[in-house]
N, C-alpha and C positions, 0 to 999 in steps of 0.2 A: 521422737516426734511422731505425733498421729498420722496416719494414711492419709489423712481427710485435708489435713494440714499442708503434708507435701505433693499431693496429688493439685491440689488449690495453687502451690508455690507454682508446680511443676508445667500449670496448666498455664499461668501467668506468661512465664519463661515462652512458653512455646507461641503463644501469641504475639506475645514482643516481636521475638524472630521471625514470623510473619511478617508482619508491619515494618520491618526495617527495608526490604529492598522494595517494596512499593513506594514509600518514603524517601529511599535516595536513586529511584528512577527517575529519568529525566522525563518531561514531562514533552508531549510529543507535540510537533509543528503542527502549527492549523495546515489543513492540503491545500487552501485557497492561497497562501503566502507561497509554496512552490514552485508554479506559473504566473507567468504575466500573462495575462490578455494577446500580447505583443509578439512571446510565443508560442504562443498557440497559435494565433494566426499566420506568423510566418509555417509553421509545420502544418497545417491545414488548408492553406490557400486559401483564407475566408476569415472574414472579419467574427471574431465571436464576439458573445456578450461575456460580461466581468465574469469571473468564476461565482458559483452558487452554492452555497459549502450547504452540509447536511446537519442535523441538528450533531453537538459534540465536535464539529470541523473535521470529524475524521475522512472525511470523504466530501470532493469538490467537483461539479462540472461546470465546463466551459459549453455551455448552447450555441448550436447558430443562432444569427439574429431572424431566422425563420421556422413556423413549423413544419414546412418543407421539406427543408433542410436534414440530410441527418448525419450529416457533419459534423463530430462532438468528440468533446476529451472528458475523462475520468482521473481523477485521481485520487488513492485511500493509502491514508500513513496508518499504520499500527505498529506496535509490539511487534520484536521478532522471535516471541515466544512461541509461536506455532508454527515456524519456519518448516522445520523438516515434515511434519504433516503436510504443509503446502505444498512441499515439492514432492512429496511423493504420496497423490491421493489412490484411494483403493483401485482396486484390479476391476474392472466392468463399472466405474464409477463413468464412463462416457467423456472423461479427460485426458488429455496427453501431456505430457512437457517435452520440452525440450530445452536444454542446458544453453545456455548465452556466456563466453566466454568474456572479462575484461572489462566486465561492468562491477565495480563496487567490490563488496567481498564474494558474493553469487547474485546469480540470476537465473531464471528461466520463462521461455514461454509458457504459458498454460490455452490451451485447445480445449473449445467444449466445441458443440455443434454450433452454435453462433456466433460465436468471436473468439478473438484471440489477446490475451491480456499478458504483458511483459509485469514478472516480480520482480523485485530487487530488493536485496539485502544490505544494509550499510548497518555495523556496528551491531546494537542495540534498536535500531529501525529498519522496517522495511514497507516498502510501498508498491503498490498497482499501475498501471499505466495503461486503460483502455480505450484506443480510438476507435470511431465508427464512421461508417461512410464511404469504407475506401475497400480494394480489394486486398487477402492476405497479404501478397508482399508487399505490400502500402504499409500496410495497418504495422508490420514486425518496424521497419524502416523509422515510421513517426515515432511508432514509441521509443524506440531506443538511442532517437535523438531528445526527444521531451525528458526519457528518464537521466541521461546525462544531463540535462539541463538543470532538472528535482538536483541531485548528486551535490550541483554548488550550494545548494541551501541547507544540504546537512550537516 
């Protein structure tokens, strides 16, 4: 057989294989479906507005009903193909974590200079959880009652 031939075959093959676990990935939750309104507002003390998904639904906020306000919940489902990157970003990259025991399969805090956002990991998904408005130990507290909450939907 020619180079040309099984190089062609060879290259088929390897595309395929590509395409197959893309193909039987499951396809990920809108983040607007993970909260109700109802909880958010129990965990914020304030009535929000419906969640506001972002183009693709991978990412949802709950607004307060004021500009005022800055009161608010985040939430971003993705892949948990870049997991270990996430948890352990560069050295001088101005972030920290810290490890959350008991939630899912992993978790952790992440720490920049402005907030503080709970990961988690379930399976094949994993999700963000950032609230604003409140002070550190507020902010770990909500989230990790909101990310338990996300948990039954996955």
């Amino acid at each position: 057989m020619d180079c040309k031939y099984t190089c062609a075959i060879l290259g088929c093959v390897f595309n395929l294989l590509l395409t197959i676990p893309r193909a039987q990935a499951a396809a990920l939750p809108d983040a607007c479906s993970l909260l109700t309104p109802a909880q958010v507002n129990a965990v914020l003390g304030i009535s929000v507005k419906a969640g506001e998904p972002s183009p693709g639904n991978i990412l949802c906020e709950w607004p307060p009903p004021s500009p005022t306000n800055t009161k608010r919940v985040e939430v971003s489902v993705s892949d948990s193909s870049n997991w270990a990157m996430e948890k352990a970003p560069p050295a001088g990259a101005g972030v920290e974590t810290t490890p959350v025991n008991g939630i899912a399969d992993d978790a952790f805090y992440l720490k920049t200079a402005g907030e503080t956002m709970l990961y988690v990991k379930k399976g094949k998904v994993e999700f963000f959880v950032l609230v604003h408005g409140f002070p550190v130990d507020q902010v770990k507290a909500k989230e990790k009652t909101l990310a338990q909450q996300v948990l039954t939907k996955l």
